[in-house]
N, CA and C atoms as an extended XYZ file, in Angstrom:
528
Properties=species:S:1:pos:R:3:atomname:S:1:resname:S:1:resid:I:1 pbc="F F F"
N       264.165       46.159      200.900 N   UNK     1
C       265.591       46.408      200.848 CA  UNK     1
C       265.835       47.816      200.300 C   UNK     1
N       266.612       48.392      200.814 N   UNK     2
C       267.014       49.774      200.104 CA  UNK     2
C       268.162       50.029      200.276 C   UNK     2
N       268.136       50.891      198.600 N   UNK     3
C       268.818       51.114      197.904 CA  UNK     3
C       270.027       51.972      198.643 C   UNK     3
N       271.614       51.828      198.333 N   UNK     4
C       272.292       53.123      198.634 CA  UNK     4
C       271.908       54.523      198.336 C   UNK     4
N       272.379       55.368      198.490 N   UNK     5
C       272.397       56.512      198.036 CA  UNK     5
C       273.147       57.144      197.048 C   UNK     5
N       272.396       57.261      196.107 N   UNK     6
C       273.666       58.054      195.113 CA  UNK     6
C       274.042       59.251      195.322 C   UNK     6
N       275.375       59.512      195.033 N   UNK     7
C       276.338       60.857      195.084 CA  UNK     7
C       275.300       61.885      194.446 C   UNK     7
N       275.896       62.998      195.253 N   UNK     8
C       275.053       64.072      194.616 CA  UNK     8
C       275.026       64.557      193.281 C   UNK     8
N       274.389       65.175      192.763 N   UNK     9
C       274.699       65.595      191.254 CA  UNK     9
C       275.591       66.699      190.974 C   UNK     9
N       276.248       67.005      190.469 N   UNK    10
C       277.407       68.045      190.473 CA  UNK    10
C       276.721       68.668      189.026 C   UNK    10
N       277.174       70.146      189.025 N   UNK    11
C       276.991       70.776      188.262 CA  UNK    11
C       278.457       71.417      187.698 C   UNK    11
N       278.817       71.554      186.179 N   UNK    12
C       279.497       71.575      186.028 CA  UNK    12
C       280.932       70.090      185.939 C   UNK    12
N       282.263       70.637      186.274 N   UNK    13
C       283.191       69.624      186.294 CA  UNK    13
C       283.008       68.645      187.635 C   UNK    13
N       284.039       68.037      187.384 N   UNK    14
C       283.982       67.164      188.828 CA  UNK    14
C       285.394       67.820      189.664 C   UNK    14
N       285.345       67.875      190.696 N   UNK    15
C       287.070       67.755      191.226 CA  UNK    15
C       287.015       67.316      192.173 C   UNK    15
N       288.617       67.505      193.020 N   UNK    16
C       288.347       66.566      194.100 CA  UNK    16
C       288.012       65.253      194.308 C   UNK    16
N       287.177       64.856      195.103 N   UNK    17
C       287.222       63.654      195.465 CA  UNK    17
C       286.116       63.578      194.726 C   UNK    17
N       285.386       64.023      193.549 N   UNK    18
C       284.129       63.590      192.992 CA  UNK    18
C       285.055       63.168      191.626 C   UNK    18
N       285.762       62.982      191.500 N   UNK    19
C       286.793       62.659      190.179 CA  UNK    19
C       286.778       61.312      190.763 C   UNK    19
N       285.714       60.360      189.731 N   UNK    20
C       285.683       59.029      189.853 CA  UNK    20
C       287.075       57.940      189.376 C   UNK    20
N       288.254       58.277      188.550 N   UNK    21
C       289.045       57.928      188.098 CA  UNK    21
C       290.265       57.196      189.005 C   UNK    21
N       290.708       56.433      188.724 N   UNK    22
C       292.114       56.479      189.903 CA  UNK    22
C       293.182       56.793      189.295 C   UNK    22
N       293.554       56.869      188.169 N   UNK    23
C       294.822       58.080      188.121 CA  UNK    23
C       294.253       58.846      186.787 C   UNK    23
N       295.112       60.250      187.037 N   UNK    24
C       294.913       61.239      185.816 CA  UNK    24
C       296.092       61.413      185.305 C   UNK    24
N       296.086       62.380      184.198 N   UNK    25
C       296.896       62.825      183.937 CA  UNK    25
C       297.000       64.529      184.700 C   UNK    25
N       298.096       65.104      184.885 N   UNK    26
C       297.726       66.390      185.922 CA  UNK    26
C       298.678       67.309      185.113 C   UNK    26
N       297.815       68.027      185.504 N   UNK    27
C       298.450       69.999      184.388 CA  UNK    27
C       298.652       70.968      185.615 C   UNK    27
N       299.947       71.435      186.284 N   UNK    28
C       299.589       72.343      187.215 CA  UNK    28
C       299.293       73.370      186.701 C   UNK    28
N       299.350       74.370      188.091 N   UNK    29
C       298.866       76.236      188.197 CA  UNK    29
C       299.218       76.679      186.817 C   UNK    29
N       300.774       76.574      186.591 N   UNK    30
C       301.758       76.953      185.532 CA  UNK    30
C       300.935       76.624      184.116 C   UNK    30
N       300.646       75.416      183.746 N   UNK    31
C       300.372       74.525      182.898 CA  UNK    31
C       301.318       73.983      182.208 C   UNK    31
N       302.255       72.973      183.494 N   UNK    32
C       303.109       72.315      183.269 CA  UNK    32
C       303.015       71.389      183.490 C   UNK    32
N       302.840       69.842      182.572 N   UNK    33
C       302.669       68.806      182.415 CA  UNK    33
C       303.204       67.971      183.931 C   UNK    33
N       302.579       67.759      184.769 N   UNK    34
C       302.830       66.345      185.618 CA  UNK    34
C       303.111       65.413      185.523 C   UNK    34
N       302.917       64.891      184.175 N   UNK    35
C       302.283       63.513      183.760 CA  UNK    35
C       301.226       62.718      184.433 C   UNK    35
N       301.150       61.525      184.568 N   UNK    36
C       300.045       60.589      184.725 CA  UNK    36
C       300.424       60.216      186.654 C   UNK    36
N       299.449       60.535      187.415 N   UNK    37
C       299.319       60.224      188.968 CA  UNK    37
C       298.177       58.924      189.297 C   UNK    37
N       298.123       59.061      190.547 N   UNK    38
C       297.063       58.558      191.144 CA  UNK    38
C       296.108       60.054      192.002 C   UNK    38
N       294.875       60.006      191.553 N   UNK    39
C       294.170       60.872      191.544 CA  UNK    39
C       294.553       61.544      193.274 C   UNK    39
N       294.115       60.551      194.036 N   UNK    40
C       294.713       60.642      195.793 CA  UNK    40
C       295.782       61.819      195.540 C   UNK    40
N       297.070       61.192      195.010 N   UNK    41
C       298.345       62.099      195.186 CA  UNK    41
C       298.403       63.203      194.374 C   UNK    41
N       297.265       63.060      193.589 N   UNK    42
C       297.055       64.558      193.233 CA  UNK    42
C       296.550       65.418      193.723 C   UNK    42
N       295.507       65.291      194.431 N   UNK    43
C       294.434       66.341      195.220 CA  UNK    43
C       295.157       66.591      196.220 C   UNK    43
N       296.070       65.835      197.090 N   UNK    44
C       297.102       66.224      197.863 CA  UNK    44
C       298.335       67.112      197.644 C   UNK    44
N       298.352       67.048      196.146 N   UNK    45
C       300.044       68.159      195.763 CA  UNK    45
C       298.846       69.044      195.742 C   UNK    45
N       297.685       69.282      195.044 N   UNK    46
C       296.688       70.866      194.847 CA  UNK    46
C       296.566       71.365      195.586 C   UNK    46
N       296.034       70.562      196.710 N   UNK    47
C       295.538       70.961      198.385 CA  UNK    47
C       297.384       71.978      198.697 C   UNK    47
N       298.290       71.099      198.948 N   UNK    48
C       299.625       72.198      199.273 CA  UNK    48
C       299.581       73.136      198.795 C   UNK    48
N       298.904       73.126      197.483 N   UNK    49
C       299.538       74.635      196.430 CA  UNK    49
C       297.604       75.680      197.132 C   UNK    49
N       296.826       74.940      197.761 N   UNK    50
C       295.838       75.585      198.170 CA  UNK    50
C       295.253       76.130      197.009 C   UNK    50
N       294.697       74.951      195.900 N   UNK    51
C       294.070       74.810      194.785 CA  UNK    51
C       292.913       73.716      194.986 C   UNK    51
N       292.222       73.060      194.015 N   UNK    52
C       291.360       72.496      193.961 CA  UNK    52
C       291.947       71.499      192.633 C   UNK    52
N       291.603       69.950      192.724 N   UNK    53
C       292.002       69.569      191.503 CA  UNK    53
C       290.874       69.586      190.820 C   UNK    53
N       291.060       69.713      189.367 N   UNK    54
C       289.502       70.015      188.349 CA  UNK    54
C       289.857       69.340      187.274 C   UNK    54
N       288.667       68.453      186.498 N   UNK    55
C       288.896       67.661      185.964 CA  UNK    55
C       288.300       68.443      184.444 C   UNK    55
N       289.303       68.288      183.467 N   UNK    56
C       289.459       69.132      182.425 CA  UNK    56
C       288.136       68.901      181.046 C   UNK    56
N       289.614       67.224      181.296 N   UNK    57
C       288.757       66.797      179.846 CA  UNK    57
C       288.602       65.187      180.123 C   UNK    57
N       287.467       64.874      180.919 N   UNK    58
C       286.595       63.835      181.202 CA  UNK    58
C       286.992       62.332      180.828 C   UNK    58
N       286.882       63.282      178.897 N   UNK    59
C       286.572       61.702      178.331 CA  UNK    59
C       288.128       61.490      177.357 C   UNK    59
N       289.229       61.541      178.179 N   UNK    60
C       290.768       61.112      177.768 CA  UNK    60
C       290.438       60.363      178.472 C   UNK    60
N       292.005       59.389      177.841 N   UNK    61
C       292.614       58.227      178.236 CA  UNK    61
C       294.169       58.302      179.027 C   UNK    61
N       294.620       58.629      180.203 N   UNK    62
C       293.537       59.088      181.282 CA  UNK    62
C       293.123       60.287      181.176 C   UNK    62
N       291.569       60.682      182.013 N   UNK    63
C       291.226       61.962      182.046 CA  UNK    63
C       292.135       63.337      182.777 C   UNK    63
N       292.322       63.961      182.075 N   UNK    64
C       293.159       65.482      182.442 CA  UNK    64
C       292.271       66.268      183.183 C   UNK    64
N       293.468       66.305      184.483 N   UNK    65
C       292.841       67.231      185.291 CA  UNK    65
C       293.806       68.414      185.962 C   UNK    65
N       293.475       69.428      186.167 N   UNK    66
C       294.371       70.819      186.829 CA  UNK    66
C       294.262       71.545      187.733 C   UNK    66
N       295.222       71.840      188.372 N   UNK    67
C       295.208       72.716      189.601 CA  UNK    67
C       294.293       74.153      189.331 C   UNK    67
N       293.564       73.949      189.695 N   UNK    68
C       291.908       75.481      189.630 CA  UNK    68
C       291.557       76.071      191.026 C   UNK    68
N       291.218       76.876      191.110 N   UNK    69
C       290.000       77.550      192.095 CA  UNK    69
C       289.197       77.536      191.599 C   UNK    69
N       288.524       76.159      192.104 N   UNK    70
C       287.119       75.795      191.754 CA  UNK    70
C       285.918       77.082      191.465 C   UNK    70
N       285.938       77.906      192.722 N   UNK    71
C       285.015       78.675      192.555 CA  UNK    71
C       285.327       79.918      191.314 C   UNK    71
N       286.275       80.084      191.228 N   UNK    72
C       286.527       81.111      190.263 CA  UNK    72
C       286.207       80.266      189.146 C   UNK    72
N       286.542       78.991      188.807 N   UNK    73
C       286.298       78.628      187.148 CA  UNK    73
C       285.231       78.147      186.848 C   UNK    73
N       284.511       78.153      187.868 N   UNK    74
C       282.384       78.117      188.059 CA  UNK    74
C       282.436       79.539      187.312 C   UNK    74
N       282.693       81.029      188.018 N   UNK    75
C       282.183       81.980      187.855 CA  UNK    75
C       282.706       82.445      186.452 C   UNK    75
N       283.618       81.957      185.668 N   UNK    76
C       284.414       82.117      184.746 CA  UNK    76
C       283.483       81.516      183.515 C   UNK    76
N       283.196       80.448      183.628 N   UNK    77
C       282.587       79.523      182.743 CA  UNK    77
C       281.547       80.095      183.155 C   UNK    77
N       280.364       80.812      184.090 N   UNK    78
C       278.769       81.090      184.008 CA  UNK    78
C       279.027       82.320      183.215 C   UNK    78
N       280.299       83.499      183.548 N   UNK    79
C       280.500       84.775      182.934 CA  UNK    79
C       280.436       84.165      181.375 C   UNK    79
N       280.991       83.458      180.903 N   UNK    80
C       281.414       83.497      179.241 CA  UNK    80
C       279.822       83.018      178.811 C   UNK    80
N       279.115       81.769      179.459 N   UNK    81
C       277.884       81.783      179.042 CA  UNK    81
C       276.779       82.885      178.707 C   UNK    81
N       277.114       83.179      180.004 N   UNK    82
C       275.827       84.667      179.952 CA  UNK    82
C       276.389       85.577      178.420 C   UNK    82
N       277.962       85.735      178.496 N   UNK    83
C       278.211       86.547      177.425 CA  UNK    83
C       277.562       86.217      175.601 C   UNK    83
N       277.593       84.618      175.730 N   UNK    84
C       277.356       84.185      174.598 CA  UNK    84
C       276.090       84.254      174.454 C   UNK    84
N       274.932       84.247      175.695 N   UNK    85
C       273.863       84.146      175.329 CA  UNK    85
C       273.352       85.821      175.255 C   UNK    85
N       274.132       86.561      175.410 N   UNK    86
C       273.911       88.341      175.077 CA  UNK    86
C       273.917       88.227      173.971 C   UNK    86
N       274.998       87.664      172.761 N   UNK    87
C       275.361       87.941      171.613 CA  UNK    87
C       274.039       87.420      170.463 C   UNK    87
N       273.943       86.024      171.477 N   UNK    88
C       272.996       85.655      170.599 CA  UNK    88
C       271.753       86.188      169.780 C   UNK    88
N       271.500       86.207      168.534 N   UNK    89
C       270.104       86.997      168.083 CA  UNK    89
C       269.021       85.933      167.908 C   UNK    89
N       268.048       86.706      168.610 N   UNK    90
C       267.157       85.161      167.921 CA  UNK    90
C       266.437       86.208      166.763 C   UNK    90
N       265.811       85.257      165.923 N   UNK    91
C       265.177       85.427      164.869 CA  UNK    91
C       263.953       85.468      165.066 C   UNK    91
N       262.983       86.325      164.779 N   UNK    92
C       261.917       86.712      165.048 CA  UNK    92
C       260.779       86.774      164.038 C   UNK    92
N       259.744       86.574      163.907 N   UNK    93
C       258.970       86.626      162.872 CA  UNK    93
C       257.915       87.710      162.762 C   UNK    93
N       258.322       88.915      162.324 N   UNK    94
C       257.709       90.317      161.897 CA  UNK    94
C       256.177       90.113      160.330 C   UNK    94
N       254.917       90.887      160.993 N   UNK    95
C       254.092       90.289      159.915 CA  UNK    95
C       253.374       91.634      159.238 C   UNK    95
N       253.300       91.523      158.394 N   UNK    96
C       253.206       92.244      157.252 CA  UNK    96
C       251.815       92.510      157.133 C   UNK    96
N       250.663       93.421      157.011 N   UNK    97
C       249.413       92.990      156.259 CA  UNK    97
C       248.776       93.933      155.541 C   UNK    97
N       248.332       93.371      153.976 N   UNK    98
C       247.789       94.027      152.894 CA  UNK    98
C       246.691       93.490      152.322 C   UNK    98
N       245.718       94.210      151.713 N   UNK    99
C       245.179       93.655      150.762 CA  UNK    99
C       245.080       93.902      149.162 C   UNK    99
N       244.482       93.070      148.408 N   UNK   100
C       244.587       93.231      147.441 CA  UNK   100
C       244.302       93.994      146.149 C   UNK   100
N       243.821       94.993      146.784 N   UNK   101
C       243.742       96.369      145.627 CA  UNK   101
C       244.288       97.244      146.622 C   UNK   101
N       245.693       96.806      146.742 N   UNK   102
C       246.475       98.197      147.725 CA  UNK   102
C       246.936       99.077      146.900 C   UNK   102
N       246.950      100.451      147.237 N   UNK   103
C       247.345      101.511      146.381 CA  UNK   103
C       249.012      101.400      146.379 C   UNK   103
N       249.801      102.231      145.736 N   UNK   104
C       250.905      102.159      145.109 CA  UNK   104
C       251.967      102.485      146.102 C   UNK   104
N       251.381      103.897      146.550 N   UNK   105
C       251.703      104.341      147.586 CA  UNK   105
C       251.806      103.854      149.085 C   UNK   105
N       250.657      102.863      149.500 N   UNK   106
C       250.858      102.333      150.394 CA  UNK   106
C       251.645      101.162      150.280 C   UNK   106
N       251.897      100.454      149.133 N   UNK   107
C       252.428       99.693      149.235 CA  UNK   107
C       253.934       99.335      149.423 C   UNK   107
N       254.553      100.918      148.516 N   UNK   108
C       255.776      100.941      148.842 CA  UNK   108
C       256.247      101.570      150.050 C   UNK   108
N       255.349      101.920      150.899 N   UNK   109
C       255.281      101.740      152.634 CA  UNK   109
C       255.610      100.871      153.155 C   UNK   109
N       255.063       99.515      152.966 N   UNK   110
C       254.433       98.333      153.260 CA  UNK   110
C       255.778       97.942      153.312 C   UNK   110
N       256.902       98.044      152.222 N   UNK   111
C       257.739       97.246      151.359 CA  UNK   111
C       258.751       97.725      151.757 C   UNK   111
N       259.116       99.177      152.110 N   UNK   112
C       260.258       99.843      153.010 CA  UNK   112
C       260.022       99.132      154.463 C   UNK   112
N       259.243       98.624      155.382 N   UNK   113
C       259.050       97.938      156.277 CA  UNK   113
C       260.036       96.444      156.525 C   UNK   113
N       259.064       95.904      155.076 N   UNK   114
C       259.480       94.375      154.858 CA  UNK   114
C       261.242       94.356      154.323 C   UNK   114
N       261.943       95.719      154.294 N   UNK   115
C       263.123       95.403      153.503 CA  UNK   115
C       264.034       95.487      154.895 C   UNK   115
N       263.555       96.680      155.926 N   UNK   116
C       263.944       96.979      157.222 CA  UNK   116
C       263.704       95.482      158.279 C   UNK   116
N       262.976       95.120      157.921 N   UNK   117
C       262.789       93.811      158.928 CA  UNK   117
C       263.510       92.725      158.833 C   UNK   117
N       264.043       92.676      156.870 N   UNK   118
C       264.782       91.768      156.505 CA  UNK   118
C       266.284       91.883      156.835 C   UNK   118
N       266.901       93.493      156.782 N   UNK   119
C       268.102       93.629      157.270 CA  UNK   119
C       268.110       93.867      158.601 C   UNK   119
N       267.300       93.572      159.624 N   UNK   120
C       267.874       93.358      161.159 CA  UNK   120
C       268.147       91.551      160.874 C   UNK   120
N       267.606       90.360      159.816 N   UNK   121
C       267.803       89.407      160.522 CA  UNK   121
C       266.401       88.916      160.618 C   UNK   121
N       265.215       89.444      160.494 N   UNK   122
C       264.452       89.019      160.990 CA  UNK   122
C       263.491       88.692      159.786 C   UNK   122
N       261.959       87.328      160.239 N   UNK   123
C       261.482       86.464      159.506 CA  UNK   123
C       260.394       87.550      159.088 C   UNK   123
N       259.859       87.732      157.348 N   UNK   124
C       258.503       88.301      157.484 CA  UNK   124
C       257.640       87.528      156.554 C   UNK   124
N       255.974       87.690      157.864 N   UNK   125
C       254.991       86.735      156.954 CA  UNK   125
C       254.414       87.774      156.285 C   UNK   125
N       253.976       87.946      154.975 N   UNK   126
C       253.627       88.912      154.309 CA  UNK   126
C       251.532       88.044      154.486 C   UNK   126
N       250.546       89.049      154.765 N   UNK   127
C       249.515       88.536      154.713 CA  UNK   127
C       248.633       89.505      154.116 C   UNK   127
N       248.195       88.106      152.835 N   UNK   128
C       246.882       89.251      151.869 CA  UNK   128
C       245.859       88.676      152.653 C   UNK   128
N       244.929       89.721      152.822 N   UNK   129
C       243.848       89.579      153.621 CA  UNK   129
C       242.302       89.396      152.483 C   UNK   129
N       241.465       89.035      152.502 N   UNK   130
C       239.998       89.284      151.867 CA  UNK   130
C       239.192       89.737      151.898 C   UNK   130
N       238.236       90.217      151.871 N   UNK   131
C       236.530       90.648      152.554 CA  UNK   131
C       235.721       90.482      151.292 C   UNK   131
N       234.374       90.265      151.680 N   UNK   132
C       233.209       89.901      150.506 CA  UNK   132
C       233.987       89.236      149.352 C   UNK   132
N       233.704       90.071      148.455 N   UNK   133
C       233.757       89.588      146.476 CA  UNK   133
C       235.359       89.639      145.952 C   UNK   133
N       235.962       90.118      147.330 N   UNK   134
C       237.225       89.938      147.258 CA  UNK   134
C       238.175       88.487      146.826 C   UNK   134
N       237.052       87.716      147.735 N   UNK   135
C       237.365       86.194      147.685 CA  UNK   135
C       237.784       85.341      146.517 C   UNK   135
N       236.309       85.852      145.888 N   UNK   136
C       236.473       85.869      144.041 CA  UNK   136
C       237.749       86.079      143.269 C   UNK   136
N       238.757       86.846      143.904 N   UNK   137
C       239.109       87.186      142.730 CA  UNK   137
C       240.729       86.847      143.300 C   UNK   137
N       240.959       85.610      143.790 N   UNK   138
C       242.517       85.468      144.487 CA  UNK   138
C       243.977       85.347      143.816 C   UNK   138
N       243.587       86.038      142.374 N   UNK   139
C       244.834       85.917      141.379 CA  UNK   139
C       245.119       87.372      141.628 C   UNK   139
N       244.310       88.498      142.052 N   UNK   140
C       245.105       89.670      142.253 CA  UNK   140
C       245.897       89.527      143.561 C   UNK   140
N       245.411       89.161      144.865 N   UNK   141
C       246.469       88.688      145.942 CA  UNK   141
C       247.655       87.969      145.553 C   UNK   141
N       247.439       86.800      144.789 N   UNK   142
C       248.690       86.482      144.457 CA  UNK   142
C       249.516       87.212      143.605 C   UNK   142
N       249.231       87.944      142.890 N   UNK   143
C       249.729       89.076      142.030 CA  UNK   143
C       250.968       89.902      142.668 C   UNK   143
N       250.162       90.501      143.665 N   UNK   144
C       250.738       91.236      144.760 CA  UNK   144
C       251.765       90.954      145.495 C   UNK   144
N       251.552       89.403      146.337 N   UNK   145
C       252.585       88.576      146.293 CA  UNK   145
C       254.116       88.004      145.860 C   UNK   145
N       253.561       87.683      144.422 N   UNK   146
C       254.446       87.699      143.733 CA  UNK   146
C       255.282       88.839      143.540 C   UNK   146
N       254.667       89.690      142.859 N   UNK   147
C       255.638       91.386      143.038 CA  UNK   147
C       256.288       91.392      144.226 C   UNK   147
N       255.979       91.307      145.764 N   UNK   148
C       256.718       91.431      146.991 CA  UNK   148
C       258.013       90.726      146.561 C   UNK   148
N       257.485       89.139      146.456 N   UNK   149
C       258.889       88.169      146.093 CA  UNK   149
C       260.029       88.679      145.266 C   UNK   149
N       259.480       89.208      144.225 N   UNK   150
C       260.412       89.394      143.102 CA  UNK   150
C       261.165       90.669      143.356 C   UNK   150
N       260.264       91.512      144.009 N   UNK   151
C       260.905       92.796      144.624 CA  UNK   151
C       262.189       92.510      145.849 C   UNK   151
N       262.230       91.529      147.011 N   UNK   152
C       262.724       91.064      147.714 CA  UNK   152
C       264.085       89.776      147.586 C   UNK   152
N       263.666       90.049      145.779 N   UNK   153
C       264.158       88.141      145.596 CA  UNK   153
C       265.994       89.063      145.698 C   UNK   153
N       266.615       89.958      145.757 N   UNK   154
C       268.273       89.970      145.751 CA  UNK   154
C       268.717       90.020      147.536 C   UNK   154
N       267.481       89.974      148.350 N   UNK   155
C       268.009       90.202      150.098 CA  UNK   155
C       266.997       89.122      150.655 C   UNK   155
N       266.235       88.529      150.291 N   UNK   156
C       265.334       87.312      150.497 CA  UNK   156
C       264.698       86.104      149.700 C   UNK   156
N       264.479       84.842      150.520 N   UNK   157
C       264.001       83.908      149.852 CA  UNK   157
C       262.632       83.759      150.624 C   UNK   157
N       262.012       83.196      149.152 N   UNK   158
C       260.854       82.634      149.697 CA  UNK   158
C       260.650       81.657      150.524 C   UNK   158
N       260.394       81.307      152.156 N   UNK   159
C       260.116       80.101      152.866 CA  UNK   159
C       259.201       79.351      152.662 C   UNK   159
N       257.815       80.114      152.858 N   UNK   160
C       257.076       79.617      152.398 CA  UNK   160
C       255.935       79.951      151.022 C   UNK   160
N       255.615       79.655      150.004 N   UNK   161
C       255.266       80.347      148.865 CA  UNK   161
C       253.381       80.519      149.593 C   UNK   161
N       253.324       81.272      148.697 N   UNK   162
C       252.093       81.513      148.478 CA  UNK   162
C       250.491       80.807      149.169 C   UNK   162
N       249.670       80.733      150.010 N   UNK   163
C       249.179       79.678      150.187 CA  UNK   163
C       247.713       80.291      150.599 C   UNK   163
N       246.818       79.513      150.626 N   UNK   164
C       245.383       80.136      151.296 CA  UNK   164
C       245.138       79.745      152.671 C   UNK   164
N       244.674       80.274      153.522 N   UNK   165
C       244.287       79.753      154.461 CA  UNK   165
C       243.171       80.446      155.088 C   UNK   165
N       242.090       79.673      154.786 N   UNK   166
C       240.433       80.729      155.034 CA  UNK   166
C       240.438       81.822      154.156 C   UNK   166
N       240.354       83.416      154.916 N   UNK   167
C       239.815       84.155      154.287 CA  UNK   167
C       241.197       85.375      153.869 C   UNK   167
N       243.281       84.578      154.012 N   UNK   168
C       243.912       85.000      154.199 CA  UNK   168
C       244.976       84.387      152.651 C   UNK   168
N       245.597       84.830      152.239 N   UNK   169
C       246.752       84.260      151.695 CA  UNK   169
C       248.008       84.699      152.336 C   UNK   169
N       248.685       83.865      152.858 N   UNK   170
C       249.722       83.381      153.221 CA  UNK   170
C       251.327       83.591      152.756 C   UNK   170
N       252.293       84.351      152.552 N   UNK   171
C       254.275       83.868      152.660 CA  UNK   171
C       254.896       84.148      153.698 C   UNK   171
N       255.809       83.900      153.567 N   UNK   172
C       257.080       83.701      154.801 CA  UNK   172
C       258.031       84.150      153.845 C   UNK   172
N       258.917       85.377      154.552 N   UNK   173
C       260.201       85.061      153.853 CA  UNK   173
C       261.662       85.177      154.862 C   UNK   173
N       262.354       84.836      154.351 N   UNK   174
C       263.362       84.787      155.516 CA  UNK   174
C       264.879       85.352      154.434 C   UNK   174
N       265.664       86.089      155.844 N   UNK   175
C       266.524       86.902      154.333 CA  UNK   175
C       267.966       85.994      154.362 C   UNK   175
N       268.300       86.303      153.498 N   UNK   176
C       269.549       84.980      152.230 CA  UNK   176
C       270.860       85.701      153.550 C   UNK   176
């Protein structure tokens, strides 16, 4: 036995005859209240005015729908998307790397970096690195560390504190 076919999938609103409802409430061109129809005798006053009926707001009691050019309020609604997704910033995670007998000088290199990365917005993993007898001695990395934090602590928080991982110590900071 087989199945009907289901309606196509619509993207966006419904209008027209894909407006499952039997009466709406209707908003013309103007946006002047109709009141409440039968959906039929609505798509028929739109069609005269050589509109499209478009269904607004779905989930009323009844659903509101208005005289549109369909295709223009597709291209209207994809324009404002695209716009919002221009604006959007994503957040990025910028990484840092030192070790632990860094000179003074390089460090406040290091640290003009991490303050620039913090005022675009963006995430930084600060990473103390090791080699040989270095390993030994992981209270000066954290040392270092710590100073970053405390240096950072009025435009950033710590995400993640301090941590080992193999032959690396580990933060995250992300700015307030």
């Amino acid at each position: 036995m087989r199945r009907p076919l289901a309606p196509p999938q619509l993207s966006g609103p419904r209008y027209n005859e894909f407006i499952q409802s039997q009466k709406v409430r209707v908003i013309d061109e103007n946006g002047e209240n109709l009141g409440v129809m039968y959906t039929r005798e609505a798509i028929e006053q739109a069609a005269e005015v050589g509109l499209d009926l478009v269904e607004i707001s779905p989930n009323a009691d009844p659903p509101v729908a208005k005289f549109l050019d369909i295709g223009r309020f597709k291209y209207e609604a994809q324009k404002k998307a695209n716009e919002q997704r221009k604006r959007q910033k994503t957040q990025e995670i910028k990484e840092i790397k030192m070790r632990p007998n860094i000179d003074d000088h390089d460090y406040e290199t290091k640290m003009k970096k991490v303050v620039e990365f913090l005022g675009d917005g963006d995430k930084v993993k600060v990473t103390m690195r090791f080699r040989g007898r270095e390993m030994a001695h992981g209270q000066l990395g954290m040392a270092v560390l710590q100073r970053v934090a405390s240096e950072t602590g009025e435009i950033a928080k710590v995400e993640a504190h301090p941590r080992m991982e193999g032959r690396q110590m580990l933060m995250v900071l992300s700015p307030k």
